[in-house]
RODOSE-188313 format. One record per residue (C-alpha): x negated, y, z. Coordinates in steps of 0.25 Angstrom, whole numbers, plus 2048, in hexadecimal, padded with zeros to 3 digits. Layout:
N
<node px="X" py="Y" pz="Z"/>
...
END
This chain:
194
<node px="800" py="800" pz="800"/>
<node px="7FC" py="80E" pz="7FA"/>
<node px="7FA" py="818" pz="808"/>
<node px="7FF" py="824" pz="805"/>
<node px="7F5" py="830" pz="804"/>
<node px="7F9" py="83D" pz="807"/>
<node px="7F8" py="848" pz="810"/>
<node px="801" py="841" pz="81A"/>
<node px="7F6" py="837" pz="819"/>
<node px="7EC" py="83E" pz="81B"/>
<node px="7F2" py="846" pz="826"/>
<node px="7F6" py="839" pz="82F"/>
<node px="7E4" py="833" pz="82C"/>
<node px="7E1" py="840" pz="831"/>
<node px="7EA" py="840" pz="83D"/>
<node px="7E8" py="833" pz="83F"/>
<node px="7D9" py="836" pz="83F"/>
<node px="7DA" py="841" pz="84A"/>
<node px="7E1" py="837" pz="852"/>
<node px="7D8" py="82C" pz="852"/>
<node px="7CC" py="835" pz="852"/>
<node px="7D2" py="83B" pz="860"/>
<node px="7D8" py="82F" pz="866"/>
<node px="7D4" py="822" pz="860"/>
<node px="7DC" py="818" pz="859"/>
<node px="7E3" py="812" pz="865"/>
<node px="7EA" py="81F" pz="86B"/>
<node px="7EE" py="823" pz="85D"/>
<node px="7FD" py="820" pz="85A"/>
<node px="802" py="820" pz="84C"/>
<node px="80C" py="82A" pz="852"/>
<node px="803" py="833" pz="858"/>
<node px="7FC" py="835" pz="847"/>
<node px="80C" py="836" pz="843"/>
<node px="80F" py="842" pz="84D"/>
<node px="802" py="848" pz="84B"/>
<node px="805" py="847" pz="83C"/>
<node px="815" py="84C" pz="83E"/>
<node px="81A" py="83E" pz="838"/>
<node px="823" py="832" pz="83C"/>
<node px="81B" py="826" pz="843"/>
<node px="81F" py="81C" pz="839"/>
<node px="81D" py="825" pz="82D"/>
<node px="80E" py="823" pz="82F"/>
<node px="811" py="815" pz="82A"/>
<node px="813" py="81B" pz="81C"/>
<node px="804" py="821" pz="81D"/>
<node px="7FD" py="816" pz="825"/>
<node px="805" py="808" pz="825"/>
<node px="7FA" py="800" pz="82D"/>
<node px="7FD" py="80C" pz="838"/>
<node px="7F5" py="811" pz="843"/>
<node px="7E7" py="808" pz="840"/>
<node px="7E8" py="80A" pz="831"/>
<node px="7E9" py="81A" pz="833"/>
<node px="7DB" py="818" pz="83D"/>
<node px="7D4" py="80F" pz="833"/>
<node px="7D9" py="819" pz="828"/>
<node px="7D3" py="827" pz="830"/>
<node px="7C8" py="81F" pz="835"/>
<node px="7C3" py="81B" pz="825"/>
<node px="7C5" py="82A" pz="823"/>
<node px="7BC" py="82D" pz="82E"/>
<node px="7B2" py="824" pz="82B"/>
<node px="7B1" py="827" pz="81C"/>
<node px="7B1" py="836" pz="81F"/>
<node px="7A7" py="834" pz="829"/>
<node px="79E" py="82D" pz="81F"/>
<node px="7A0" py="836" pz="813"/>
<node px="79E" py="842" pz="81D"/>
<node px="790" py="83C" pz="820"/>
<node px="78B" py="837" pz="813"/>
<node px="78F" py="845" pz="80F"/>
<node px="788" py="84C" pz="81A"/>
<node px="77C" py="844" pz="817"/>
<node px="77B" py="849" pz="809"/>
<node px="77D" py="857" pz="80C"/>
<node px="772" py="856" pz="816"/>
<node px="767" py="850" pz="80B"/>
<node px="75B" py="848" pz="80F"/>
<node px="758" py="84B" pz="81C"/>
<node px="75B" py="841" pz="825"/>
<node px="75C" py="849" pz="832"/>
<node px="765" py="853" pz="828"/>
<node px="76D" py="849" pz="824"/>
<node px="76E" py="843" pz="834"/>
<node px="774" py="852" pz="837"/>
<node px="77D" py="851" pz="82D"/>
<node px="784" py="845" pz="830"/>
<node px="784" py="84A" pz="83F"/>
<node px="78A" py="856" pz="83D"/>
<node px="796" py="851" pz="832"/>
<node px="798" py="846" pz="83D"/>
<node px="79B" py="851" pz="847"/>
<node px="7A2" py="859" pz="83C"/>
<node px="7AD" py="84D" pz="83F"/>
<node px="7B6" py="849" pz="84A"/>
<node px="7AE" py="83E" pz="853"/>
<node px="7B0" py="831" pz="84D"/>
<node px="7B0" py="82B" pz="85C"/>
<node px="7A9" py="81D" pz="857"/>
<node px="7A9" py="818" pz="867"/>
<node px="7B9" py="819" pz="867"/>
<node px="7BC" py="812" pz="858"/>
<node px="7B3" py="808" pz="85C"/>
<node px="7B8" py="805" pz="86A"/>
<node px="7C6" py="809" pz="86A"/>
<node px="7CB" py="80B" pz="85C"/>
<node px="7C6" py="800" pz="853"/>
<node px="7C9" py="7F5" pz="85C"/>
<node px="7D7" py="7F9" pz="85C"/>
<node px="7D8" py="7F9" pz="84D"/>
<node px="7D8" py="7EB" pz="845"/>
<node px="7CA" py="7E3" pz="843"/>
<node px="7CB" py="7E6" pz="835"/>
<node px="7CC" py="7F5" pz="836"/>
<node px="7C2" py="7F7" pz="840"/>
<node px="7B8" py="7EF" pz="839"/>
<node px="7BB" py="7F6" pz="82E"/>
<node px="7BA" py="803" pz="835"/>
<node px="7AE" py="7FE" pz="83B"/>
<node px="7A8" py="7FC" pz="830"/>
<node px="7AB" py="809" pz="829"/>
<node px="7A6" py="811" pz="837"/>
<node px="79A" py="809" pz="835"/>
<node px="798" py="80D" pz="827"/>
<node px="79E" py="819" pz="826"/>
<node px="794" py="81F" pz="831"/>
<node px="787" py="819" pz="830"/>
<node px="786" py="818" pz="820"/>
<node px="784" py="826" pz="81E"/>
<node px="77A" py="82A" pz="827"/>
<node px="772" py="81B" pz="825"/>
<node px="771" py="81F" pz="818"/>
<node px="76A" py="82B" pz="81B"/>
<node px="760" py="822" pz="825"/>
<node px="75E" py="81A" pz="81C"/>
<node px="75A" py="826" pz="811"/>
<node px="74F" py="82E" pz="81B"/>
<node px="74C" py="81E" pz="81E"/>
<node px="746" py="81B" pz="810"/>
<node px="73F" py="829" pz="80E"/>
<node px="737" py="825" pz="81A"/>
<node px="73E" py="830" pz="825"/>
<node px="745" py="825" pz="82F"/>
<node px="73C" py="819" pz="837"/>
<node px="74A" py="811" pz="83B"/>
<node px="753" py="807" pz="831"/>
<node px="75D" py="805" pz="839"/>
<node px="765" py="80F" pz="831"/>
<node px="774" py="809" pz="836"/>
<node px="770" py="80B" pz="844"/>
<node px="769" py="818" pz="843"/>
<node px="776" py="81D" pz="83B"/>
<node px="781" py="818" pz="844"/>
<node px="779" py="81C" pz="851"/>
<node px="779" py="82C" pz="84A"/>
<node px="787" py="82D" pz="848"/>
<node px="78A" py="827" pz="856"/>
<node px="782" py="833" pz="85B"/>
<node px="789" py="83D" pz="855"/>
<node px="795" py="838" pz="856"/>
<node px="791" py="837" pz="864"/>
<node px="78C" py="845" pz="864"/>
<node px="799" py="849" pz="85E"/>
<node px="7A4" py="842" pz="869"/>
<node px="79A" py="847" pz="875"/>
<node px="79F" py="851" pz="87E"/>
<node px="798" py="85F" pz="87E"/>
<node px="795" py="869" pz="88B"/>
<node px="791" py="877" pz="88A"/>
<node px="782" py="876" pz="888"/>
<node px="77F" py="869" pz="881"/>
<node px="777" py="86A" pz="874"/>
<node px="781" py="86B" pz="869"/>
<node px="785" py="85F" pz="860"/>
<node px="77C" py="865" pz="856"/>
<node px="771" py="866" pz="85F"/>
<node px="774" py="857" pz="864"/>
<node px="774" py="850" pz="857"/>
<node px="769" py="859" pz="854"/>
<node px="761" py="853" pz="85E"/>
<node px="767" py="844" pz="85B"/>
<node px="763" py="846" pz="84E"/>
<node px="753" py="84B" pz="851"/>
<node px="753" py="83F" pz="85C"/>
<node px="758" py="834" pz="851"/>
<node px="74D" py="83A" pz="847"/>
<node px="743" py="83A" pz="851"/>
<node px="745" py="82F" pz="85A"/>
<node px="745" py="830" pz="86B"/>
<node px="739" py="82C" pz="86C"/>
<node px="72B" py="833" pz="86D"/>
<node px="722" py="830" pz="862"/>
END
């Protein structure tokens, strides 16, 4: 079956993506997207006939996607430097609503069915480390970077600034700038003395 696609559509993903992105699958009703959106419970149907978990797998593909085209592109912009390129992705991923990877994985996926949430897993896993391995693995073969563990070095940056961007702020911290900044320097450079 054909799903429509229209502004209604396109109003109840984004509503929907609000909602999730807040409160997480589980305290997310159906009728709490149709009153936001100003519509009749059941009418949702119409939009999104596997309901409540097909409208998350939908937002959370549209996220991911985004997320991944938002990075390669950010990447691009920023050329060959790799530390560059490391700022770029940073600050389009702070640019975003905080994806809050802890909860998905915890709270949200397991509530879904195993084939969603492997799917969605799978396109986290992707959709994250892909751009910024790519990267890695660019500075890698010009000579710049001593590691090949580009998944791991990928994954552990985007957990940091998503980190970064969830953490609460006091008067008198560095900036999130700063911060990653100083992340990225400390990456870079390594901790230990040399």
């Amino acid at each position: 079956m054909d799903l429509p696609n229209n502004d209604t559509r396109q109003r109840i993903l984004d509503i929907a993506d609000q909602l999730f992105s807040r409160q997480g699958y589980k305290s997310v009703r159906l009728r709490d997207i149709a009153d936001a959106i100003g519509m009749k419970h059941a009418s949702l149907y119409y939009y999104a006939p596997g309901g409540k978990e097909q409208l998350f797998a939908e937002v959370m593909e549209r996220n991911l996607l985004r997320h991944r085209a938002g990075m390669e592109q950010a990447i691009v912009d920023a050329g060959d430097d790799l530390r560059a390129q490391m700022w770029a992705v940073a600050r389009w991923l702070m640019a975003q609503p905080p994806l809050d990877l802890m909860r998905m994985q915890f709270a949200d996926m397991p509530a879904i069915s195993h084939e969603r949430a492997a799917y969605l897993y799978q396109l986290a896993w992707d959709s994250l480390r892909l751009p910024l391995r790519h990267a890695l693995e660019s500075a890698y073969g010009r000579g710049l970077l001593g590691i090949s563990d580009f998944d791991l070095a990928a994954i552990s940056f985007i957990t940091v600034v998503e980190g970064i961007h969830s953490a609460p702020r006091s008067d008198g911290d560095p900036t999130q700038d700063e911060v990653i900044e100083r992340t990225i320097d400390m990456l870079l450079h390594g901790w230990l003395k040399r």
